[in-house]
C-alpha positions in Angstrom: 68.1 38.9 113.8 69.4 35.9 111.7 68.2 35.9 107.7 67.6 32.4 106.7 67.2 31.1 102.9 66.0 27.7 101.7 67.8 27.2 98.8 66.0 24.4 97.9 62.8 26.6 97.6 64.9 29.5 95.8 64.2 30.0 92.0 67.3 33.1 92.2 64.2 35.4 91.0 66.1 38.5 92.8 63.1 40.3 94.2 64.8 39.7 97.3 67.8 42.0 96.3 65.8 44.5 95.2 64.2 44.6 98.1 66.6 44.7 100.7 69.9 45.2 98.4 72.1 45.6 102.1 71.1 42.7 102.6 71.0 40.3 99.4 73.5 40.4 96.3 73.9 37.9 93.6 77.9 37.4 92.7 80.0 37.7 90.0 78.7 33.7 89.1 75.3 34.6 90.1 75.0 32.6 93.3 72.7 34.4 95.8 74.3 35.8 98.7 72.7 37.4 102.2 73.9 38.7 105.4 72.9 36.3 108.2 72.9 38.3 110.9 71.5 41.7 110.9 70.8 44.5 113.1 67.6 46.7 113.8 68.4 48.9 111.2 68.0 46.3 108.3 65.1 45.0 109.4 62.7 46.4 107.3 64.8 45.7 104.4 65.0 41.6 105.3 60.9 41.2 105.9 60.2 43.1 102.7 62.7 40.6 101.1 60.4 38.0 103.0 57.7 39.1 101.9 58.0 39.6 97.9 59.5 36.3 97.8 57.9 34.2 95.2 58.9 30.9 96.5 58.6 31.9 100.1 62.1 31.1 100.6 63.4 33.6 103.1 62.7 33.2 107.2 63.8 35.8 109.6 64.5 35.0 113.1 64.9 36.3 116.0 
């Protein structure tokens, strides 16, 4: 499954992190970083991220 994030839609809220924190971090300059492609086992961690987006910013595929 590939994680997809519109950073133009992203407000860097971090309700994705908390959500799926294997699969989101923020670094040490607080740019928002993501796995792109996961496997079955984060799944449920990237469409909870999806889904407590606030800006809708996060798309899985695949």
């Amino acid at each position: 499954m590939r994680v997809c994030v519109d950073m133009k839609k992203c407000q860097y809220h971090g309700q994705c992190v908390i959500a799926a924190p294997d699969v989101f971090s923020f670094d040490a300059d607080g740019t928002l970083r993501w796995v792109e492609s996961i496997d079955e086992g984060l799944r449920r961690q990237a469409e909870d991220a999806a889904d407590v987006c606030p800006e809708q910013a996060i798309t899985l595929e695949g």
